[in-house]
C-alpha positions in Angstrom: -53.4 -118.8 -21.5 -50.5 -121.1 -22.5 -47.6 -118.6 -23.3 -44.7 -119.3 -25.7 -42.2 -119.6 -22.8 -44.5 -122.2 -20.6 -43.2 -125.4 -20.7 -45.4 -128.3 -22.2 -45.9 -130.5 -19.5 -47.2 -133.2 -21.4 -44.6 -133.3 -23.9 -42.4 -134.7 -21.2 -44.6 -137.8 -20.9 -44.4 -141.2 -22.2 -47.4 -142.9 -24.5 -47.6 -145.0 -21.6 -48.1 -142.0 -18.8 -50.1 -140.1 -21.6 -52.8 -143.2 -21.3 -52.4 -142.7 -17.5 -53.8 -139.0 -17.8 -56.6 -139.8 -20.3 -57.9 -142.9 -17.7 -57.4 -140.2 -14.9 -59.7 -137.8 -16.8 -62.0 -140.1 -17.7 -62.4 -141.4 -14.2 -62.7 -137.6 -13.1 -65.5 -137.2 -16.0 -67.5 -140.3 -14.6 -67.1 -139.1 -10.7 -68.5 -135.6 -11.8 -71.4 -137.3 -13.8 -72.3 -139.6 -10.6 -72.3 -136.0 -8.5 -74.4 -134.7 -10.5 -76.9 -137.8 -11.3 -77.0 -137.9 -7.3 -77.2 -134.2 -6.4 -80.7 -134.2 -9.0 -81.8 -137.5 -7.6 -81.5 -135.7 -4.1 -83.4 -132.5 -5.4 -86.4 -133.8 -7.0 -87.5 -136.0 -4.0 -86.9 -132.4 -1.5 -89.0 -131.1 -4.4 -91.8 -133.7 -4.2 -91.6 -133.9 -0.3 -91.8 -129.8 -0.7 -95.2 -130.1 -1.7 -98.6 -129.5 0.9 -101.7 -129.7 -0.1 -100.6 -128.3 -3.7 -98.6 -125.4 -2.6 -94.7 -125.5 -2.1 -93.7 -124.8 1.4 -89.8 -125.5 1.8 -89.9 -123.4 5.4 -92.1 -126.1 6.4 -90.1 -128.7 5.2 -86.8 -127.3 6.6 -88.0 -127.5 10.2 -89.3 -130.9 9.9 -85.9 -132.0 8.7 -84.2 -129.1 11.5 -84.5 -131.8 14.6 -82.6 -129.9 17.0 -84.4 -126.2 16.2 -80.7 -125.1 15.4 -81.8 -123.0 12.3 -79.3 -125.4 10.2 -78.7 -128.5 9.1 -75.9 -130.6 9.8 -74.5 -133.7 8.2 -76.6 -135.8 10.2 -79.9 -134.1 9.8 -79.3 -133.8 6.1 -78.3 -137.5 5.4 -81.8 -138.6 7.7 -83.8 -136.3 5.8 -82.4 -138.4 2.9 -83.0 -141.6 4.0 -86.5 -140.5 5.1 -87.3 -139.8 1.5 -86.2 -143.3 0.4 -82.9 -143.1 -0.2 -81.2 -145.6 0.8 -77.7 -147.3 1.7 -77.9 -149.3 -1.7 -79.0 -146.5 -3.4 -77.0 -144.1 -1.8 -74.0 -144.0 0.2 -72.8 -142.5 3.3 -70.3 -140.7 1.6 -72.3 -139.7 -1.7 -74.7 -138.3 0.3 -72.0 -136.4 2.1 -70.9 -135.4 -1.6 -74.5 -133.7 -2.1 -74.5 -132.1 1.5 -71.3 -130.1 0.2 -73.1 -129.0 -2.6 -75.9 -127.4 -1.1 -73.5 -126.1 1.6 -72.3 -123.2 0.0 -71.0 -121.3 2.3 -68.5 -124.1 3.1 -69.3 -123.9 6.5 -70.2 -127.5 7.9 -74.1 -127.1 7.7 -76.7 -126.1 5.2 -78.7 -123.0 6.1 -82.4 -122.5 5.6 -81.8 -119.9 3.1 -79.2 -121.8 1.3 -82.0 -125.1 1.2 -84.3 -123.0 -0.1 -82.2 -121.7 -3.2 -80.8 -124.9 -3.6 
């Protein structure tokens, strides 16, 4: 927490750059909103497309998506595995679907594994 002897940063601000944080926070707010509005747009189509004949099978749908038999996906994959469910460059962009590849990356390490697709 705030201690007594912390300064107050804010208190050093004018009305004027006070308005400036709130617009910066609000902009922050409305970015994390669109992540999120895209990341579930993202996971209920993987979720239909997850679907054979009744039965869930994400290995399945993992290696159709996989093109080069790597065991991963990279950026590339992923964002073609989203435009092949529908999602498109007016719908989507470039870098929003690169936004939702870094979510299901967890690992932070450049491509999404099959276990982490799964979970996701």
């Amino acid at each position: 927490g705030i201690g007594r002897d912390t300064p107050d940063l804010f208190a050093r601000l004018t009305p004027k750059q006070l308005g400036g944080v709130g617009e910066l926070r609000d902009g922050l707010n409305l970015l994390h909103l669109q992540r999120d509005q895209h990341v579930e747009s993202v996971k209920k189509k993987l979720r239909a497309a997850s679907y054979d004949f009744g039965d869930q099978d994400w290995s399945r749908l993992f290696a159709s998506y996989d093109t080069d038999r790597s065991g991963q996906l990279d950026f590339t994959e992923f964002e073609d595995a989203c435009r092949n469910l529908g999602l498109q460059p007016t719908q989507m962009s470039h870098d929003e679907i690169w936004i939702v590849f870094e979510e299901v990356d967890v690992g932070r390490r450049g491509v999404i594994a099959r276990d982490d697709f799964v979970l996701w």
